[in-house]
N, C-alpha and C positions, 0 to 999 in steps of 0.2 A: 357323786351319786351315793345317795343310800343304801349300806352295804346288804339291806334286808331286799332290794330290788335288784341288786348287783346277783344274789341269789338265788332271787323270781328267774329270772333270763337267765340264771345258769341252767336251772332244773329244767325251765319250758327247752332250751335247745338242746339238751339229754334227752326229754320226753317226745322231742321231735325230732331225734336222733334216731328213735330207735325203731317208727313206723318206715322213716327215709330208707335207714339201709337194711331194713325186711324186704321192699320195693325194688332197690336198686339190684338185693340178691335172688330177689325170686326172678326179675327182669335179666341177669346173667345167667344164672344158675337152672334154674327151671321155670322158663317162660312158658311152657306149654300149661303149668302150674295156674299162670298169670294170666292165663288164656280163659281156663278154666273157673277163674273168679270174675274175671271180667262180664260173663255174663251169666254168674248166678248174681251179679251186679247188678244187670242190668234187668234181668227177668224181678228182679224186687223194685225197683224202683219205677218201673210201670206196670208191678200190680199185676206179674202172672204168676199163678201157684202152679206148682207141678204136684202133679197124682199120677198113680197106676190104678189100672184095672185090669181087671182076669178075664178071658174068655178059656174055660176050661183051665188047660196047661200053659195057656199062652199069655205071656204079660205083653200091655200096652204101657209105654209113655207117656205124657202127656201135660202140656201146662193149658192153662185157661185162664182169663180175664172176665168178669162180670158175669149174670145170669140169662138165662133164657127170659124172652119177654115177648112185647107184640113186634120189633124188627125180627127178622134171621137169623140166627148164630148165622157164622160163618166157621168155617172147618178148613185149615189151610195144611196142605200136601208139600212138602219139601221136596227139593229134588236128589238126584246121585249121592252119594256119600255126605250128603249134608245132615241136620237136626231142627226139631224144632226151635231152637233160639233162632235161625238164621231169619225169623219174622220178625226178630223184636226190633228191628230198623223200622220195618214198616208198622210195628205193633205203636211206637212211636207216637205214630201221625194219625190213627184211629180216633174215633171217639169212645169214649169211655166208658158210653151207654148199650155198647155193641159187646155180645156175648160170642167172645173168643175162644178157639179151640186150634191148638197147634200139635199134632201126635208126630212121635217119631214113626215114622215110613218102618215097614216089617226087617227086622236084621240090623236095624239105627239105633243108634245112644242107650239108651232105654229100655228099648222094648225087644222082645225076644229074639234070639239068634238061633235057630234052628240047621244044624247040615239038612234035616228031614222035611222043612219048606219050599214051597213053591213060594221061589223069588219072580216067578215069571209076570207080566202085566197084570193077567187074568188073576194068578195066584194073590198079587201084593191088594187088586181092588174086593177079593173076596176077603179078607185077612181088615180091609179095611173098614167095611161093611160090617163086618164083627168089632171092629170099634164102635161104629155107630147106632148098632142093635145095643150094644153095653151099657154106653151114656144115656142111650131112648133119646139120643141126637135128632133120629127122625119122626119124633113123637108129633112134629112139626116141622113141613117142608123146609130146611136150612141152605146154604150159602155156599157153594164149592168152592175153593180158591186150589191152585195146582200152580205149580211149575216146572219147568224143564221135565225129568220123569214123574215126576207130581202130577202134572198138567196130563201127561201120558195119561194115568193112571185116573187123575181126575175126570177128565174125556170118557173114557172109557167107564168111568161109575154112573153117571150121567144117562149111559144107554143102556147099561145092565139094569139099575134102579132109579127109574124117572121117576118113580112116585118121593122119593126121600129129599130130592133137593127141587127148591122153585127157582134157583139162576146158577150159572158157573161163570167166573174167569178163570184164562186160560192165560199164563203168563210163559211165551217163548213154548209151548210144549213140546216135547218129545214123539216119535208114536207116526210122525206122519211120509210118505212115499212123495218125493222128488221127482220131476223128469234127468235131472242132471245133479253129481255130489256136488259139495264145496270141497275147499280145500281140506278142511278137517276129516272130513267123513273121507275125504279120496286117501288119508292119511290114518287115518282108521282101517282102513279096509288093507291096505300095505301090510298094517302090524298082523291084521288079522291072516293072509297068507301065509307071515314069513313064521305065524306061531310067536309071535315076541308079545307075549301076552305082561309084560314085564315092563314095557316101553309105553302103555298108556297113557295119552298125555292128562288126564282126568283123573292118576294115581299117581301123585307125585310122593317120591323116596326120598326126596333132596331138597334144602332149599332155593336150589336154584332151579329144580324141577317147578316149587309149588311158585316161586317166582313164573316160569314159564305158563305157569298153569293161570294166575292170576291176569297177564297177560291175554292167555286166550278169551277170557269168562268177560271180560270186560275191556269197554271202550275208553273208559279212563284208569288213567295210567297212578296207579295207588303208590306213594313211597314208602313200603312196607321194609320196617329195619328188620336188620338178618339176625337178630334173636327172635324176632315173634315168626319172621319165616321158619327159623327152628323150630319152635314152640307150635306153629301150625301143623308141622310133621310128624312132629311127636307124637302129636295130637293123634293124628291118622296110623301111623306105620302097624301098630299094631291090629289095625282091620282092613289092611292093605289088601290081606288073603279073601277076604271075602268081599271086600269091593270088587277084585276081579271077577272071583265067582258070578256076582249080583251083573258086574257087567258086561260080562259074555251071556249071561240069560237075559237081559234085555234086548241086547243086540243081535238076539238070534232068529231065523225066520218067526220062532211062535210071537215076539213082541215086537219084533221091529216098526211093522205099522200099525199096533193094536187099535191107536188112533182112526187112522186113517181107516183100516176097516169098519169104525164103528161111528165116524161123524157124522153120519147122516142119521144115524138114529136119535140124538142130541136132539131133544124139540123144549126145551127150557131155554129163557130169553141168557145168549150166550155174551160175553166179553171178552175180545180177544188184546192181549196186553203186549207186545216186543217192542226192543229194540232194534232200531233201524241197521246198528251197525255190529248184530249180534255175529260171530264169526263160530259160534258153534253151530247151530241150529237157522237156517236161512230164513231172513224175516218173512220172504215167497210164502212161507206156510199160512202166513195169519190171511193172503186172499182166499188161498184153499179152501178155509177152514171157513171163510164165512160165503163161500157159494154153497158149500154143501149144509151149512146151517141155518135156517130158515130166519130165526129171529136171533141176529148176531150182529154185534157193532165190533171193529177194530182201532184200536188207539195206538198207534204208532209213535215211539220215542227219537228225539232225534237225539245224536252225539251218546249211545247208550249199545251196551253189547247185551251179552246174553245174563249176565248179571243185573238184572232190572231191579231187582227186590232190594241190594245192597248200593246201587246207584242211582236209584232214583227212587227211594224211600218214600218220600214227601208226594211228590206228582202221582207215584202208583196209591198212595191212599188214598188220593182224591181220586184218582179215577173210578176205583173200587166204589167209594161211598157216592161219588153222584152215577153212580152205574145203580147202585141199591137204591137210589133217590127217586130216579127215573123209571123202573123197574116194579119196585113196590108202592111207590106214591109214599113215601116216610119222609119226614122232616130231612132234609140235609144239614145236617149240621157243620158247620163250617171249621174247616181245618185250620190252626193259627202256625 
């Protein structure tokens, strides 16, 4: 062989040497790191920018895909200690021509962390509302998307300001009154007696906690290696303190059924989105929701837990866009 190509393949497997073991040390060393790049990754390669806005003192978060036009924006609410990347699964499977809006939820990622805010339902959808007045979001009826506390929170935007949005889904929501717990909530309510505010299974300390946690959120079983389990705590432990906080004000008589007390005011054509085998939140809520809601469809998933957004990416964006197809009379465009 040509010692000038003997060379070439020296230098390329040095030069490919040196991205390899950055990779292999940030994947040991600080996965949460690895975490973190993963989807400013991802958030570039499908085309969403992130920006801030101010209301007053208060900063908003916020990434977006494409412009306002003659469909909806749509405006999607994350749930519990989550952010807005946790859409870019289903940002995915959108089409392109649809003007996207993902903010981080009041006290998330991004956006302000106040001791002196109301975290409670009411507080987080007035606080959102101020997002919406900012962007002139509602300059034109737009697109609700919520989930889990999102969907609380969304539900309840919905009845306070009917004029700013022309449809909502409701993905597993939070917010709503049971005749009977599930296991979780009967397991919840344990913790809440005994004071072990510590014991949350929704704030995991450990990786073998956010394994358990993983577990609960969903019906399929992820084989997540125990460095990105690390890396996913990492990620967390530092707003551990005020996940509790956030989640003892949810869970408290002022929000527990913010929903529920407010779905009958809901008069926008609604979509209800769960999974069948959600084990946090009982999929029973999605018939509630559509007795007390006049024009309401439910789409039920099968083989799918309370993690719908990250398990079933694909199907929930189609649900969404022939939900908006059917809704608004707009082109569907076909998801590949």
């Amino acid at each position: 062989m040509d010692l000038d190509v003997v060379n070439m393949f020296v230098i390329a497997g040095g030069t490919l040497a040196i991205p390899i073991l950055a990779f292999v040390a940030s994947f040991l060393l600080w996965p949460s790191a690895l975490i973190k790049i993963y989807y400013w990754y991802w958030r570039r390669a499908l085309g969403m920018q992130v920006r801030y806005v101010r209301h007053e003192d208060y900063q908003f978060c916020y990434s977006f895909r494409g412009r306002p036009g003659h469909k909806p924006s749509i405006l999607m609410l994350h749930g519990f200690s989550a952010h807005k990347d946790m859409w870019l699964t289903l940002v995915k499977f959108l089409p392109k021509n649809l003007h996207l809006v993902c903010v981080d939820m009041p006290g998330h990622e991004g956006t302000t962390r106040s001791s002196l805010d109301d975290l409670s339902i009411d507080g987080q959808v007035k606080r959102i509302h101020q997002f919406v007045e900012c962007l002139k979001l509602n300059k034109k009826p737009f697109h609700l998307v919520g989930t889990s506390m999102g969907g609380n929170v969304a539900g309840v935007y919905a009845a306070y300001y009917p004029s700013d949005i022309c449809s909502l889904s409701l993905v597993c929501p939070a917010g709503l009154q049971y005749s009977s717990d599930n296991q979780f909530i009967q397991r919840l309510k344990e913790l809440q007696d005994s004071a072990a505010i510590e014991k949350i299974p929704l704030i995991p300390s450990t990786p073998e906690e956010m394994s358990e946690m993983l577990q609960l959120c969903s019906y399929v079983r992820f084989k997540v290696p125990q460095q990105i389990l690390q890396g996913l705590v990492d990620v967390r432990i530092p707003h551990n303190s005020f996940y509790r906080k956030l989640f003892l004000e949810i869970v408290s008589e002022k929000s527990r059924y913010s929903l529920h007390q407010n779905m009958d005011k809901i008069k926008v054509p609604t979509q209800i989105i769960w999974g069948k085998q959600d084990q946090v939140l009982d999929v029973s809520g999605a018939d509630m929701l559509a007795k007390a809601i006049a024009n309401c469809q439910v789409d039920l998933l099968e083989n799918c837990g309370h993690s719908v957004v990250m398990e079933r990416p694909r199907k929930t964006a189609k649900l969404i866009v022939d939900f908006l197809a059917s809704v608004h009379n707009t082109d569907n465009k076909k998801l590949d």
